[in-house]
C-alpha positions in Angstrom: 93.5 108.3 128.0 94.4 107.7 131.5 93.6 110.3 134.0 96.1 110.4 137.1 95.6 110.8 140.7 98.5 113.8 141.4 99.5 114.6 145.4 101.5 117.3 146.0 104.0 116.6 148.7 104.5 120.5 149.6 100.5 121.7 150.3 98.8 118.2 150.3 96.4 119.2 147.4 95.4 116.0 145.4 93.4 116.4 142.2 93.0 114.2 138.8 95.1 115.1 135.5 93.9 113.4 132.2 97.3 112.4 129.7 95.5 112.5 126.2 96.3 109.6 123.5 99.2 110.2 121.8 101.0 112.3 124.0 103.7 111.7 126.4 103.2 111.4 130.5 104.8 115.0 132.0 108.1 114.5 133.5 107.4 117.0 136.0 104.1 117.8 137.2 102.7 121.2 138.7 100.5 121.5 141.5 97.3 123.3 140.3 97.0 124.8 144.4 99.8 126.0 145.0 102.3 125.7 142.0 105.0 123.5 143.4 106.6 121.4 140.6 107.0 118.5 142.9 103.4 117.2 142.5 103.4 113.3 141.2 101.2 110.8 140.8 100.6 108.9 143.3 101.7 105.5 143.3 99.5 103.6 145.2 96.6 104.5 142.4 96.5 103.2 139.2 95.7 105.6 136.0 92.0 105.5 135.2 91.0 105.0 132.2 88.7 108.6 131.1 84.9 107.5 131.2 84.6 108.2 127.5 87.0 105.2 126.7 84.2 103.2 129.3 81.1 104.0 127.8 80.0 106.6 130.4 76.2 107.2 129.5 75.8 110.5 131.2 79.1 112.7 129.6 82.1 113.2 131.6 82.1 113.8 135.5 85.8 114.7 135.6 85.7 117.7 133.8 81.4 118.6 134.4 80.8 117.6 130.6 
């Protein structure tokens, strides 16, 4: 499950957004700010994969689980 770094070009909000397994990657992304729909991924940072696929002892600190 890769998680994606997302910058919106219009407020400058940059956040995480996990793709699950099985599922396709959004062709257009929203900006959970300030709702523009020309948020992306930003290229310069590769997906992640989520720390559940890792082994993450301690639960998830993307989502606080």
């Amino acid at each position: 499950m890769p998680v994606y770094t997302i910058t919106c070009p219009d407020c400058g909000h940059v956040s995480k957004s996990l793709v699950l397994n099985g599922t396709r990657t959004p062709k257009e992304w929203t900006c959970s700010k300030c709702g523009g729909r020309r948020a992306c991924p930003d290229p310069d940072k590769v997906p992640e994969l989520h720390p559940w696929e890792t082994g993450h002892p301690t639960g998830c600190p993307c989502c606080g689980g």
